[in-house]
N, C-alpha and C positions, 0 to 999 in steps of 0.2 A: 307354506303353513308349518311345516316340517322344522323350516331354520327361524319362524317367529315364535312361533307358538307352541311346536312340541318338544321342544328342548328340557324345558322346563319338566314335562312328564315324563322323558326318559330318564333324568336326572331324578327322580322322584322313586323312579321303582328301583332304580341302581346304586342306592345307598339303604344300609341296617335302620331298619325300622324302628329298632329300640334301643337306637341311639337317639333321644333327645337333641346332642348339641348340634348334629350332621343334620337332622329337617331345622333346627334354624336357623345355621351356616346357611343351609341350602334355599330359604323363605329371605335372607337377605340378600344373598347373592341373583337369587329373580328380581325381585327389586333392582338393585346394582343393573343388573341385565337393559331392564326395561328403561331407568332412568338416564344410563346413556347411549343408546342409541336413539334419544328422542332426540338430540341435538341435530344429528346429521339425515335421520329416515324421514323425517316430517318434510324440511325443506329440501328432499330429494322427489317428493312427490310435486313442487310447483315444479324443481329444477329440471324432472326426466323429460318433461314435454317440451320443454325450449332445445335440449341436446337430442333427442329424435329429430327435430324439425331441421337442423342445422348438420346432424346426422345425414338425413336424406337427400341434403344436395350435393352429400359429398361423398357418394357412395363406392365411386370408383377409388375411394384413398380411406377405407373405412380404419382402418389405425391410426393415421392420420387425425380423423373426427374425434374419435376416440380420446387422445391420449389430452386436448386440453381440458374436457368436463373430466375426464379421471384423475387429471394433476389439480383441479379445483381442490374435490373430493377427500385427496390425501392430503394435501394441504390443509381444507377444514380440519380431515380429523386428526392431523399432526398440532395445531393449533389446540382442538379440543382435549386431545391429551393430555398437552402442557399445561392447561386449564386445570384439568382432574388432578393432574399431580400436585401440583401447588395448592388451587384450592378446594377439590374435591372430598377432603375425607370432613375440613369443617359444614361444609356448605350439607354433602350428606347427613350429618349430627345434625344440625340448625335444622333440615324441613322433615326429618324423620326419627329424632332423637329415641334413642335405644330404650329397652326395658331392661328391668334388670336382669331379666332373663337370654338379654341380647346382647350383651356386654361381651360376652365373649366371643360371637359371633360376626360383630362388628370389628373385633383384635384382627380375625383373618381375613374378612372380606375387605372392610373397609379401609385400605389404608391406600398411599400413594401411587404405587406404583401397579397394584389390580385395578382399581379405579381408571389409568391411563390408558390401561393394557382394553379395557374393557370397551372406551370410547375410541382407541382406535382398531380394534375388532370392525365396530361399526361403520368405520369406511370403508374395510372388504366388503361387506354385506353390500351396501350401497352402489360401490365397483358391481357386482356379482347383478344387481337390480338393473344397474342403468346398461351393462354390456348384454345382458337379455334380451333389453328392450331393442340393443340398434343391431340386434343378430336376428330378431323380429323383422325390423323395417328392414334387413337385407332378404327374409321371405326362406330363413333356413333354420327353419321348425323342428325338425330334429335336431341341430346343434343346439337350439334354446334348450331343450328338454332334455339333452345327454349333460349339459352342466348343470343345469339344478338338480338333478336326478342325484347324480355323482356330489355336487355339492352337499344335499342332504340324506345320505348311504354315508357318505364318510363320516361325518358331523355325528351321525347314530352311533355308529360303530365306535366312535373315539366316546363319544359320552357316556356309552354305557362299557364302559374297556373298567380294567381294574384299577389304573391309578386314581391318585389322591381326587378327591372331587373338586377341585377347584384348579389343581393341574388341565383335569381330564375336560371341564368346562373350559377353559380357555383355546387347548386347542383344539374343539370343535367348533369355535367360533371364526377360528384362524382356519384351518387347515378345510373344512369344507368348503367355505365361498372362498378360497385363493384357487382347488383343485376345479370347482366350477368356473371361475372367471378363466382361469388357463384354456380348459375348453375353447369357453367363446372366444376368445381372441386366436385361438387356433382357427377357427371359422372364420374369422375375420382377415387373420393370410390368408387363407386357401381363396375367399372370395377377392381377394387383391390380386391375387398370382393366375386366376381364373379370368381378372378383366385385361390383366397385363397381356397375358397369352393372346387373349384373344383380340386383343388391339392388335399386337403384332401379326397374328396371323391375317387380317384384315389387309394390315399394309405389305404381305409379302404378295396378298394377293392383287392389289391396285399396281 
């Protein structure tokens, strides 16, 4: 809730108030927010249930399972990127063309290279969703909740910090769900080197 939804409110109280052009710097830049990660989070809800199930059979190589739904993931959003950069600042103009009052607003958010930055933020996120999930079906509840914890602690802390606001938005979009995925994939060796061990110890023992 924290890395969808409350971003937006801590950016909200951590910029001058009576600054006019920073709340509407900051009202397109939600926007921006919102319209790219729809690309990748929407079809990460059909997509998480098929990489759980296919997760599950292969639990003793959970990195393994892992690494080809995440190379999907970065792939989409290296793709959606290059998309944003090329045609995102038109395609943005065309379905939500500025007021005059947004003309400016649109100079700093809207251009090629935030727009890229922004759609591939959203495959951390997604990383961060779908390695929760198969640190779940491995049944270790504490490591799900120490990286999204730590994912969204950091992401706070960098968005409400003093740099520029659209600095300071990007990398809490970055740097919280990469410091959470790190986590679970820490969970995901330990429970690899936990099955490894204990195979071997089996056959020291037969």
């Amino acid at each position: 809730a924290v890395l969808m939804m409350g971003l937006p409110l801590l950016l909200n109280v951590s910029i001058d108030s009576n600054d006019p052009l920073q709340q509407v710097i900051l009202a397109v830049l939600i926007l921006a927010i919102s319209i790219t990660r729809s690309p990748i989070m929407i079809p990460l809800q059909a997509f998480q249930g098929v990489a759980v199930s296919a997760f599950l059979k292969q639990q003793n190589h959970p990195l393994r399972a892992f690494a080809k739904p995440a190379g999907a993931l970065l792939g989409v959003g290296l793709v959606g990127a290059a998309a944003a950069y090329v045609l995102g600042p038109w395609l943005f103009g065309l379905l939500y063309p500025p007021k005059p009052s947004e003309v400016g607003a649109y100079a700093h958010v809207v251009t090629s290279p935030v727009l890229a930055l922004l759609v591939f933020a959203s495959a951390f996120l997604a990383l961060l969703v779908l390695s929760g999930s198969l640190v779940i079906a491995l049944n270790m509840h504490r490591s799900y909740v120490a990286g999204w914890v730590l994912a969204a602690v950091v992401a706070c802390v960098v968005a409400v910090s003093p740099l520029p606001l659209l600095t300071r938005t990007l990398l809490a979009l970055y740097v919280g769900p990469i410091l959470g995925l790190l986590v679970h994939l820490g969970a995901m060796v330990w429970q690899a080197r936990s099955v490894s061990n204990s195979g071997n110890a089996e056959l020291e023992n037969i």
